[in-house]
ROBA-400103 format. One record per residue: x, y, z of N, C-alpha, C in turn; residue in one letter. Coordinates in pm, whole numbers, padded with zeros to 5 digits, always signed. Layout:
XYZXYZXYZA;...
END
This chain:
+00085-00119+00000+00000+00000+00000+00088+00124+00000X;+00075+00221-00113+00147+00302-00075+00088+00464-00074X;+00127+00518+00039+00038+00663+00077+00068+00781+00032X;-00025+00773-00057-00011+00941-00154+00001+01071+00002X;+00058+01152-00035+00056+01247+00002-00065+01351-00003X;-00141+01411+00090-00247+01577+00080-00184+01664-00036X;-00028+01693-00015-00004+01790-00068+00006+01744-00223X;+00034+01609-00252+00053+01572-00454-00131+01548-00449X;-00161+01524-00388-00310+01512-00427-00421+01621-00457X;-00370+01741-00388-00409+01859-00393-00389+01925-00525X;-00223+01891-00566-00213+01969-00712-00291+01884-00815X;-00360+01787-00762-00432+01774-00912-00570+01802-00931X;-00605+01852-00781-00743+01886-00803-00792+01985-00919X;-00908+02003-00960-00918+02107-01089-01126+02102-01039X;-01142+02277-01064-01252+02278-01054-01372+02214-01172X;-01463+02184-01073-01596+02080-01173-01586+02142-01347X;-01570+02050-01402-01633+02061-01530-01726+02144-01562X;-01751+02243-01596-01890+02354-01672-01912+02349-01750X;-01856+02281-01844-01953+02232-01988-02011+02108-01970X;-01984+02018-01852-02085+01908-01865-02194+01939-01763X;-02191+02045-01647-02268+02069-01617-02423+02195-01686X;-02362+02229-01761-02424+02323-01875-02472+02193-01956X;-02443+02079-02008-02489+01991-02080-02592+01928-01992X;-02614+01894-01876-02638+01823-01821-02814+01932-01765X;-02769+02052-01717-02917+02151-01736-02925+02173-01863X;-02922+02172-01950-02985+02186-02093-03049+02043-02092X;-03053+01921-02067-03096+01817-02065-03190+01820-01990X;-03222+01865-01884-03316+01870-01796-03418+01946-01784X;-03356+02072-01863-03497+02158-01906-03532+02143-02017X;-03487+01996-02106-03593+01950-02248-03668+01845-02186X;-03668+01823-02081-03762+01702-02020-03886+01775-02047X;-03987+01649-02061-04163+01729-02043-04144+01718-01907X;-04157+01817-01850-04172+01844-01691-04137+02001-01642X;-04207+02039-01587-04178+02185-01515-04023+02191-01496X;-04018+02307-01526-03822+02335-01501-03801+02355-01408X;-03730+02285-01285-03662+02273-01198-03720+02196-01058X;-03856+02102-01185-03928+02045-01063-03872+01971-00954X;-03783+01911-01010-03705+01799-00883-03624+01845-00814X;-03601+02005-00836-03548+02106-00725-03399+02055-00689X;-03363+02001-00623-03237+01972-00503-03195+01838-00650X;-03266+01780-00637-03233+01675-00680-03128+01647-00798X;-03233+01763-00889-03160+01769-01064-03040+01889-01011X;-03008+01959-00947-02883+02037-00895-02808+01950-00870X;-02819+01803-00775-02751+01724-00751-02651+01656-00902X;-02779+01593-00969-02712+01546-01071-02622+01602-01193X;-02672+01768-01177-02644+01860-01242-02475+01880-01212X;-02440+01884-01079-02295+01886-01017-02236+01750-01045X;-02324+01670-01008-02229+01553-00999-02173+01507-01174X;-02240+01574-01316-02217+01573-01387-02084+01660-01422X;-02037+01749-01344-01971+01864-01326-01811+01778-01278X;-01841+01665-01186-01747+01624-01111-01712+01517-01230X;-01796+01441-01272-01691+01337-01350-01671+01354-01497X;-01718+01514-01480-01718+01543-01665-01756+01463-01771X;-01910+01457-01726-01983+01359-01816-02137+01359-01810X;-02192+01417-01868-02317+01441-01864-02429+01335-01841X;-02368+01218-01929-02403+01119-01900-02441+01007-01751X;-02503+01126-01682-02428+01066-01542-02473+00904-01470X;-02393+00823-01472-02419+00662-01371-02406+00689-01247X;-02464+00632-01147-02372+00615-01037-02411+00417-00998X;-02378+00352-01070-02429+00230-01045-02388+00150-00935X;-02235+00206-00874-02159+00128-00799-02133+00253-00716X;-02157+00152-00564-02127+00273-00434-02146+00236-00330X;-02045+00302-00271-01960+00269-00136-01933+00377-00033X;-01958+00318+00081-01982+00383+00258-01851+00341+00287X;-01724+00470+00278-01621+00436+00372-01630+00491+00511X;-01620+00409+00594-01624+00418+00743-01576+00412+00820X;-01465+00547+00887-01363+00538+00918-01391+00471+01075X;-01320+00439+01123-01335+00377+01255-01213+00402+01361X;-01262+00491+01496-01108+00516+01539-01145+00564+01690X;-01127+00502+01814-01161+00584+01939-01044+00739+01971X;-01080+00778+02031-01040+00902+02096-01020+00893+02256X;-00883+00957+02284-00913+00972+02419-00942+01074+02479X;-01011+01142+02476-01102+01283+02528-01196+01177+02597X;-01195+01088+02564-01327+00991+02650-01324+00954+02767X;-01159+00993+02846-01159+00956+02983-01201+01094+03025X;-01235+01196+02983-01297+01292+03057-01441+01291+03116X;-01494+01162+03075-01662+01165+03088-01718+01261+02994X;-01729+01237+02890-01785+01298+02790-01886+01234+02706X;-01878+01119+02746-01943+01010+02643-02061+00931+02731X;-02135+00875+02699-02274+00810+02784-02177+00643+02806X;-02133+00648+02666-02088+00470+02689-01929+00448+02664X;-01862+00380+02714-01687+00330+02701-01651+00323+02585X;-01454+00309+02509-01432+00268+02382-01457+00198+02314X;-01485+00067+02425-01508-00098+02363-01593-00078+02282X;-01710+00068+02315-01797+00064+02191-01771+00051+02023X;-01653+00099+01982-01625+00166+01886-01599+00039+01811X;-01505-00051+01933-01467-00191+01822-01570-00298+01793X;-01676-00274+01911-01826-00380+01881-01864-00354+01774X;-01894-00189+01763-01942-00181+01646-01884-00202+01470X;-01765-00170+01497-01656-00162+01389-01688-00341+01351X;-01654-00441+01459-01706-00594+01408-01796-00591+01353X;-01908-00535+01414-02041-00590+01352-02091-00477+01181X;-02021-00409+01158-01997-00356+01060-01950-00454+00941X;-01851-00529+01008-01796-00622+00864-01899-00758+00885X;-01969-00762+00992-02104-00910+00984-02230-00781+00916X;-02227-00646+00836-02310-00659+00835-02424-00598+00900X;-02385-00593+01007-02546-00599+01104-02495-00437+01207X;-02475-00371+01151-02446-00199+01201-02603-00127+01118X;-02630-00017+01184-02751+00069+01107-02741+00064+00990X;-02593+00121+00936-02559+00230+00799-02556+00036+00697X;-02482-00081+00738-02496-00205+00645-02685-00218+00620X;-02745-00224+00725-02868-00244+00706-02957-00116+00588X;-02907+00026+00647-03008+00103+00515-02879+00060+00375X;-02783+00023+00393-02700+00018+00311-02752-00063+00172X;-02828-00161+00224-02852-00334+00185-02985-00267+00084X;-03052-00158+00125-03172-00132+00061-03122-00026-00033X;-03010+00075-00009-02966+00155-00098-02904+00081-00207X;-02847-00011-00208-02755-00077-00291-02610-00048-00320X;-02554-00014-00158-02417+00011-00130-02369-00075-00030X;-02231-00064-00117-02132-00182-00018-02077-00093+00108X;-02053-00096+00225-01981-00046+00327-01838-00115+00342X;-01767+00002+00395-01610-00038+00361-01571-00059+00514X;-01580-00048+00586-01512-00036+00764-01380-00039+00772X;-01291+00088+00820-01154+00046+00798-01122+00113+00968X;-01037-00022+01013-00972+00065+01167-00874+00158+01091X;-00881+00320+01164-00755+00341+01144-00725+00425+01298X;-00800+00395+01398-00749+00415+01526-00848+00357+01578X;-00855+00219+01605-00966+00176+01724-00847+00123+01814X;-00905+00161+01965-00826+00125+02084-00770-00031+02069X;-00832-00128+02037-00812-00224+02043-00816-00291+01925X;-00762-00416+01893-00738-00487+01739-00870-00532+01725X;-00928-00529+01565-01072-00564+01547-01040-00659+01452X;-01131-00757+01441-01111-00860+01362-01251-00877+01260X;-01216-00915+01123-01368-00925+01056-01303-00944+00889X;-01346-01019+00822-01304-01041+00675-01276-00861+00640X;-01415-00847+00646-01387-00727+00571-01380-00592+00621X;-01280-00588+00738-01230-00506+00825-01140-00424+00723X;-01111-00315+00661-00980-00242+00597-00878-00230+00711X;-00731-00279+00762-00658-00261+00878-00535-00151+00830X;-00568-00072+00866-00520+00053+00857-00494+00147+00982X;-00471+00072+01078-00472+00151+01237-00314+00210+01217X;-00311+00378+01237-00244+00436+01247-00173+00408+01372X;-00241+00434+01487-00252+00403+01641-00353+00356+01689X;-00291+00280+01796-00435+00270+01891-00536+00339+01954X;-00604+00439+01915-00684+00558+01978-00604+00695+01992X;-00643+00817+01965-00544+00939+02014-00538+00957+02142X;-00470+01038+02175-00405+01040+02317-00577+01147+02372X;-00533+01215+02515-00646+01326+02567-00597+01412+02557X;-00717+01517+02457-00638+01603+02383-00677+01713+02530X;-00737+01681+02652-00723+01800+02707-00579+01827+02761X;-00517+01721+02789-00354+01698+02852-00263+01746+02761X;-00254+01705+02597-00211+01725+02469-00223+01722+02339X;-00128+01739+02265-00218+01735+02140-00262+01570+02111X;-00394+01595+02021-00455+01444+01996-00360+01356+01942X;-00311+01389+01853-00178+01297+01769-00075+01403+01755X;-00008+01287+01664+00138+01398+01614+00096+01481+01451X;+00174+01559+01429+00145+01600+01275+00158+01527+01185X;+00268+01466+01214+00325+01322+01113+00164+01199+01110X;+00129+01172+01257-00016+01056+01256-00095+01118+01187X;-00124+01263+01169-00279+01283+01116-00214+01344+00933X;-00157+01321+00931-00126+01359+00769-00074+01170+00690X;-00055+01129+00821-00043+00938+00701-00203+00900+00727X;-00261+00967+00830-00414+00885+00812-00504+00992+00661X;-00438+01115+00659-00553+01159+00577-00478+01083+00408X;-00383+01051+00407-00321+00958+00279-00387+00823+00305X;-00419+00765+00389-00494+00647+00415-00628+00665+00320X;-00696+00776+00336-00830+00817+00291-00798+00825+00147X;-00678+00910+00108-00664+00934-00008-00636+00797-00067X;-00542+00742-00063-00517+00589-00124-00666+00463-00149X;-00712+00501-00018-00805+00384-00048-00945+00486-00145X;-00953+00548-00159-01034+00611-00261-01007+00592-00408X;-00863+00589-00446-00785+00516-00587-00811+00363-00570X;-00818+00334-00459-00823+00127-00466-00975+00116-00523X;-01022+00209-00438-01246+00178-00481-01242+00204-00618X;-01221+00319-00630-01209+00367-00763-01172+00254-00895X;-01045+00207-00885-01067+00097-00994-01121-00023-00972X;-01169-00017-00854-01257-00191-00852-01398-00109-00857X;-01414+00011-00924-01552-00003-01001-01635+00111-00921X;-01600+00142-00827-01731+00246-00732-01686+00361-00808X;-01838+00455-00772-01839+00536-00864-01915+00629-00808X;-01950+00664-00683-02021+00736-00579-01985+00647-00441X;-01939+00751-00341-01884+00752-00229-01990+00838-00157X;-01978+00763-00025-02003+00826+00061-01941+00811+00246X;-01935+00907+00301-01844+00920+00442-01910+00859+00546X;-01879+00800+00623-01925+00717+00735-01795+00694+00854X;-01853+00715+00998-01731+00696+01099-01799+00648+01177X;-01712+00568+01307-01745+00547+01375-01646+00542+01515X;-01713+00607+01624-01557+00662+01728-01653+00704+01852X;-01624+00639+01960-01680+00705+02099-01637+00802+02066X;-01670+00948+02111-01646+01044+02157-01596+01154+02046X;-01645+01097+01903-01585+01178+01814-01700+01307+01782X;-01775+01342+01884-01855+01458+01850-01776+01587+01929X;-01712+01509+02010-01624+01595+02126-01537+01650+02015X;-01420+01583+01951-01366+01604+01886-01417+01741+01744X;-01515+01689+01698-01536+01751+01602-01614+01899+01615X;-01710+01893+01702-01709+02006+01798-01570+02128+01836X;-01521+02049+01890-01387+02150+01916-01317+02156+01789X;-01322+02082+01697-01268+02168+01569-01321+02270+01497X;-01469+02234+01509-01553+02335+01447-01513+02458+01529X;-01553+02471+01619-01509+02573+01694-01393+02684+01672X;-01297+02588+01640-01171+02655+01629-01166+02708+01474X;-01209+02630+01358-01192+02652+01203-01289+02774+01203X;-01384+02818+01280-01503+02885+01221-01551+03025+01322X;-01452+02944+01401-01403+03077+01512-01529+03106+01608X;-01616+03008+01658-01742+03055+01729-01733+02990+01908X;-01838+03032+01963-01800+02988+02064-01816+02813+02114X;-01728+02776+02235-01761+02624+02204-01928+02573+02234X;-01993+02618+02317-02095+02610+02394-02207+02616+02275X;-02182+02712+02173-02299+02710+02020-02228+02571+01946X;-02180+02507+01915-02100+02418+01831-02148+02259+01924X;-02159+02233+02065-02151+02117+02111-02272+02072+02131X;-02326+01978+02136-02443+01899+02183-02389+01800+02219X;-02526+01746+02242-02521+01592+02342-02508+01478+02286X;-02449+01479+02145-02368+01334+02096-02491+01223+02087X;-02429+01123+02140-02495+00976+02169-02616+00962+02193X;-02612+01087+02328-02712+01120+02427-02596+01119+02605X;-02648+01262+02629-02564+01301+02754-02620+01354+02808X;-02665+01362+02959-02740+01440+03031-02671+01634+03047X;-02767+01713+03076-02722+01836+03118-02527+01834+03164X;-02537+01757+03271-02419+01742+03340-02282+01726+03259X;-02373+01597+03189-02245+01536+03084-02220+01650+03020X;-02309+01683+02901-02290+01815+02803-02188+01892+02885X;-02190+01985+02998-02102+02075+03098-01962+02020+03061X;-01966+01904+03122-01823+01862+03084-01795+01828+02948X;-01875+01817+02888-01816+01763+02751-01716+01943+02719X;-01836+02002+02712-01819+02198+02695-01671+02200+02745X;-01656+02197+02880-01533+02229+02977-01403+02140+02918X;-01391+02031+02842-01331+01952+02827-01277+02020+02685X;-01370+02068+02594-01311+02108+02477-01217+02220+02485X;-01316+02343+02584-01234+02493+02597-01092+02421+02674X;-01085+02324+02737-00920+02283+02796-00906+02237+02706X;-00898+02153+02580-00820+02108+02501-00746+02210+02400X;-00817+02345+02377-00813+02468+02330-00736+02488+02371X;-00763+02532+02515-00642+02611+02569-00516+02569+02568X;-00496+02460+02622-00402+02356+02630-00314+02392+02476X;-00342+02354+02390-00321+02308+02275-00282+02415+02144X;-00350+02495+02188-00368+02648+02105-00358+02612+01947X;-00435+02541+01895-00458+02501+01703-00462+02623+01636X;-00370+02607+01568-00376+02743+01486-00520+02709+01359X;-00605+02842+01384-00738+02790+01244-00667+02820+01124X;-00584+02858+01093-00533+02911+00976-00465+02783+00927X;-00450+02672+00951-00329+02533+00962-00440+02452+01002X;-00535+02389+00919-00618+02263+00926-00548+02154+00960X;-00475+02133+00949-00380+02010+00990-00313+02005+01117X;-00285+02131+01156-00251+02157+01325-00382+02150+01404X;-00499+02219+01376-00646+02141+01385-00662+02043+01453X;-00665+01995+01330-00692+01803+01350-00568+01716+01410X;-00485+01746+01426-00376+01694+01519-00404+01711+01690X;-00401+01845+01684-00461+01890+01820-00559+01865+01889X;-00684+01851+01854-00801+01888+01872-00883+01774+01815X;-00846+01700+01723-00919+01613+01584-00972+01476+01625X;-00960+01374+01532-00953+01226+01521-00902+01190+01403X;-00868+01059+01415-00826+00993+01310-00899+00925+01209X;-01073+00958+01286-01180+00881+01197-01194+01007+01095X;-01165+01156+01125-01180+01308+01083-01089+01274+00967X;-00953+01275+01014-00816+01292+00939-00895+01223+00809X;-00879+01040+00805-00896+00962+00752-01049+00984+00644X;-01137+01044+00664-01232+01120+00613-01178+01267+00520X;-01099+01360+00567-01008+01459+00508-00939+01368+00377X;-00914+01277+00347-00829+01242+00276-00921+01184+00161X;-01030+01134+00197-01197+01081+00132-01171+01183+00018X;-01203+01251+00078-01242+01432+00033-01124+01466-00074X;-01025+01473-00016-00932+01549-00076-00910+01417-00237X;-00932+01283-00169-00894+01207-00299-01024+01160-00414X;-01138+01212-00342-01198+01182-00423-01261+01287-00512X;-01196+01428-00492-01172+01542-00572-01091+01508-00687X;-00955+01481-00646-00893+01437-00779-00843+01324-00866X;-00961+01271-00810-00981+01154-00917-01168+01131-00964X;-01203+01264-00969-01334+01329-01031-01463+01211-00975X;-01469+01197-00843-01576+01096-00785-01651+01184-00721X;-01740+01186-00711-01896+01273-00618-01875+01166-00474X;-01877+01264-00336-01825+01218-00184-01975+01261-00128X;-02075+01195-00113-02153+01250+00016-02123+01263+00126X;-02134+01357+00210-02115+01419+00304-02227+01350+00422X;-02173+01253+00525-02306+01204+00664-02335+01344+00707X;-02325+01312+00824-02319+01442+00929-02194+01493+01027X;-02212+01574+01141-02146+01644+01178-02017+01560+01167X;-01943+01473+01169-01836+01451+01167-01754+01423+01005X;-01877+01397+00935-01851+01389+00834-01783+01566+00745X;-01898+01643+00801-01915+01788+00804-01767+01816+00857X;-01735+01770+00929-01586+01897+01019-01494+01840+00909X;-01484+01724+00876-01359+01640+00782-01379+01746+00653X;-01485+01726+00622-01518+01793+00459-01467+01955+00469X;-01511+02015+00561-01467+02155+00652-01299+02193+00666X;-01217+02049+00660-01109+02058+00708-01026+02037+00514X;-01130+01944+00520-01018+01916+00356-01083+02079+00260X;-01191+02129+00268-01179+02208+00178-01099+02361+00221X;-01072+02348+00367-00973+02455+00384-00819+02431+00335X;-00779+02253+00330-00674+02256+00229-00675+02318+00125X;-00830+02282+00018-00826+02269-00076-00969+02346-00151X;-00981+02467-00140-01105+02485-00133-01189+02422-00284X;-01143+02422-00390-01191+02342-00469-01231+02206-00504X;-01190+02132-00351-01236+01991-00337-01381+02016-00262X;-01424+02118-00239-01600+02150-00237-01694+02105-00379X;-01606+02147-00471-01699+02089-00648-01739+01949-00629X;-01668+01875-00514-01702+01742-00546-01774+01663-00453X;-01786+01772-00312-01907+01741-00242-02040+01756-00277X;-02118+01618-00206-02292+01682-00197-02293+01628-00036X;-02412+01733+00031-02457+01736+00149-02557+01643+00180X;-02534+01545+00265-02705+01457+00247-02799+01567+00316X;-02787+01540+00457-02821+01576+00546-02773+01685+00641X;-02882+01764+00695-02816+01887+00799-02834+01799+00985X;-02703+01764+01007-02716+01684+01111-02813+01777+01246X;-02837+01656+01357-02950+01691+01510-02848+01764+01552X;-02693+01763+01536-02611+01852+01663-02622+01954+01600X;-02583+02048+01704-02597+02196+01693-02503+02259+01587X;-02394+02209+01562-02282+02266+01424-02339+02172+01318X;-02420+02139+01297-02480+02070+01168-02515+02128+01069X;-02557+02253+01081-02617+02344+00954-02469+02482+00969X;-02417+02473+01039-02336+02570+01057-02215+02546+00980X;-02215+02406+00974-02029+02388+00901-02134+02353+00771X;-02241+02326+00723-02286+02299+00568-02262+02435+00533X;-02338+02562+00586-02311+02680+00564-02155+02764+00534X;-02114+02715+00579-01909+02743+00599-01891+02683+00493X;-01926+02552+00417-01884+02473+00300-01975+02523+00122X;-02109+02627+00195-02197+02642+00113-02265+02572+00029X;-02287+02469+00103-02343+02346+00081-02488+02316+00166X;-02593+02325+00061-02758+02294+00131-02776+02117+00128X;-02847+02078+00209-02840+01978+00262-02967+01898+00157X;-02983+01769+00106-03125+01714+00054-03202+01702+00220X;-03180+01641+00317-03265+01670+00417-03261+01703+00514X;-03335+01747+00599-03336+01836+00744-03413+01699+00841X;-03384+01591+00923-03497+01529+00949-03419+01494+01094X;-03353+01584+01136-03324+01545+01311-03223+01405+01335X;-03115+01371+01178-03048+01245+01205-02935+01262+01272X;-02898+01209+01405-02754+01187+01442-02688+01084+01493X;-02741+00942+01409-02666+00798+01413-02531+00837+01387X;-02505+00896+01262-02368+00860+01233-02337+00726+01150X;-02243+00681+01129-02218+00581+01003-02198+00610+00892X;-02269+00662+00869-02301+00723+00734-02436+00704+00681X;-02513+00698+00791-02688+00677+00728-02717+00762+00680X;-02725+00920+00732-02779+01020+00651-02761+01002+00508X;-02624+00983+00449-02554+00985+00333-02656+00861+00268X;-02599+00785+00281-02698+00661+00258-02853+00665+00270X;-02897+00759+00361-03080+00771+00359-03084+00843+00198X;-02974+00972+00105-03087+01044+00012-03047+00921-00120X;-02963+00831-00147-02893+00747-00252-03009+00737-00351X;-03124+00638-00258-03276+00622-00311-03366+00750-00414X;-03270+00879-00342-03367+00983-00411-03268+00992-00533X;-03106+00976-00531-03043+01010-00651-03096+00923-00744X;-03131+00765-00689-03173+00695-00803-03259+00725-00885X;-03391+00789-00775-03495+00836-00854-03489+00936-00983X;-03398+01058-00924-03400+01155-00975-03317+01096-01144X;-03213+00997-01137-03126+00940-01300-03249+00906-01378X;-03366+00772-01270-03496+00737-01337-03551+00830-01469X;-03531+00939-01372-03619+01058-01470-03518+01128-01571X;-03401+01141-01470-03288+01222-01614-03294+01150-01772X;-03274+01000-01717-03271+00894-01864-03390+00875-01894X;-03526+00855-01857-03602+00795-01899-03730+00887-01915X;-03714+00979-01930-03853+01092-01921-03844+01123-02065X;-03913+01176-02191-03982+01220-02280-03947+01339-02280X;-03856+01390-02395-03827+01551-02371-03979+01664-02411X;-03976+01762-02418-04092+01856-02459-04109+01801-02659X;-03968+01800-02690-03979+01775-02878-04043+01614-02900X;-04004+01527-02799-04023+01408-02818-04186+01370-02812X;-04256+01463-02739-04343+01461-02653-04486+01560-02743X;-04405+01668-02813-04490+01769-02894-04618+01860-02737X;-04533+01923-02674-04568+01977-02640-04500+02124-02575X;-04542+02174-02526-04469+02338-02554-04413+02320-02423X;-04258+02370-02474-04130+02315-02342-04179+02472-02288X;-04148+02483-02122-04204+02534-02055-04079+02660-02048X;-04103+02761-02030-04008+02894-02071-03959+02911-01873X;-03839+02986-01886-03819+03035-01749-03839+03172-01773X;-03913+03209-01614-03988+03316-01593-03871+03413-01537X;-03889+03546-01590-03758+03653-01522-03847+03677-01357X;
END
């Protein structure tokens, strides 16, 4: 396996295609159908035509990478439940039987599960083993990792996005899984977007009043402690981050330049996407937003990315379900791109846009 670099991956990014997205709305307003009826939808396909420079757009093959990685901010009491969570679930991910495999099975996407920081060794056929470390350190004591750990995990992301890529996927989407990675991503938001921590944090899992307090108190000390420069995304996520984040940053950044469309889960998915397009701000052409996540920085970092969400519906599993809940609507929406009756085909009067 060998790990591309952020920085060679970056020079090849190139903004979306505009003549296939110009091909791709000229196609959509010869449909017999009101112009711009499917709203969100045909914008979707409209970009994602943009990203693989091809109007023609498939997405037949697609895949939930799911980074998997505990944190230690979790001995602060921040979390409702222990690490062991992270690797139960990470197993039962490769049997299969996790939320995001189950809506997965009805979307018609494969899930990828890769350790690249779970506390403990996970075992499963189709585990990706990619553990940087065993969990990051507590970032209220120090920084979360080193600079060196969170720049080979975001090449982790980048590399295995070229492996999917020629075994055929052709739409991605972000999925993690990490006790305590709302803590984490929270305090990055915070720091990239410059707001206070207390607007940015919620209650994760589920945390009582109390918990939340400390979760709050735990971030402003990792801050302080740590002092992340926002200007240096990568000092960020070292400091302050995860490795399920990093490893997601690299999603992003590689599946920009190698012209693949990345759905975006939620909030953690959100801070990664947040972090790679401050590398790279033109690896935004190749995001879509599923969902505006239940935590409180959920609509706040889509907004920072300028990115509207297909739904608003209160999700904060995580996995990558959100991503995986709109797939069903992209399908719908190709249904109609390929198979609808234009206005000429149809002999009826194509419908004019109104000033």
């Amino acid at each position: 396996m060998s790990l591309t670099t952020w920085k060679e991956t970056v020079e090849r990014i190139v903004p979306a295609d505009r003549g296939a997205m110009e091909a791709a709305r000229r196609h959509w307003d010869a449909l017999a159908k009101p112009l711009g009826g499917l709203g969100a939808v045909e914008d979707a396909i409209v970009r994602i035509a943009g990203m693989t420079g091809d109007p023609e757009v498939r997405l037949s093959k697609r895949v939930v990478v799911a980074m998997c990685a505990d944190n230690g901010v979790v001995a602060e009491g921040v979390t409702q439940t222990g690490q062991e969570v992270t690797a139960v679930v990470t197993e039962n991910m490769s049997k299969g039987a996790s939320s995001v495999c189950l809506m997965s099975r009805r979307a018609g996407a494969e899930v990828v599960p890769v350790d690249i920081g779970v506390a403990r060794p996970v075992t499963g056929e189709r585990i990706l083993q990619r553990n940087i470390r065993r969990s990051t350190a507590n970032m209220t004591q120090g920084p979360a990792m080193s600079r060196e750990e969170a720049e080979r995990a975001v090449a982790v992301g980048i590399d295995l996005v070229r492996d999917l890529k020629e075994q055929g996927y052709r739409l991605f989407a972000t999925g993690e899984m990490g006790i305590g990675n709302t803590t984490t991503s929270s305090a990055m938001t915070a720091v990239l977007l410059d707001v206070p921590v207390e607007q940015v944090t919620g209650r994760g899992a589920g945390l009582s009043s109390e918990g939340l307090e400390r979760k709050i108190d735990a971030i402003k000390r990792a801050i302080a402690v740590n002092r992340p420069d926002p200007k240096d995304p990568l000092d960020v996520l070292s400091k302050v981050g995860g490795l399920d984040v990093a490893g997601l940053v690299g999603v992003y950044l590689g599946g920009a330049a190698l012209h693949v469309p990345v759905l975006i889960d939620g909030l953690i998915s959100s801070v990664a996407a947040l972090a790679a397009a401050r590398l790279c701000p033109a690896a935004v052409d190749y995001m879509l937003a599923s969902h505006a996540s239940g935590e409180p920085a959920g609509e706040l970092v889509l907004e920072a990315l300028g990115l509207k969400p297909f739904l608003r519906a209160g999700m904060h599993l995580g996995e990558g379900t959100g991503a995986v809940a709109v797939m069903p609507l992209l399908d719908m929406g190709l249904e109609v791109y390929h198979g609808m009756p234009t206005f000429e085909g149809t002999k009826i009067e194509a419908y004019q846009p109104l000033k």
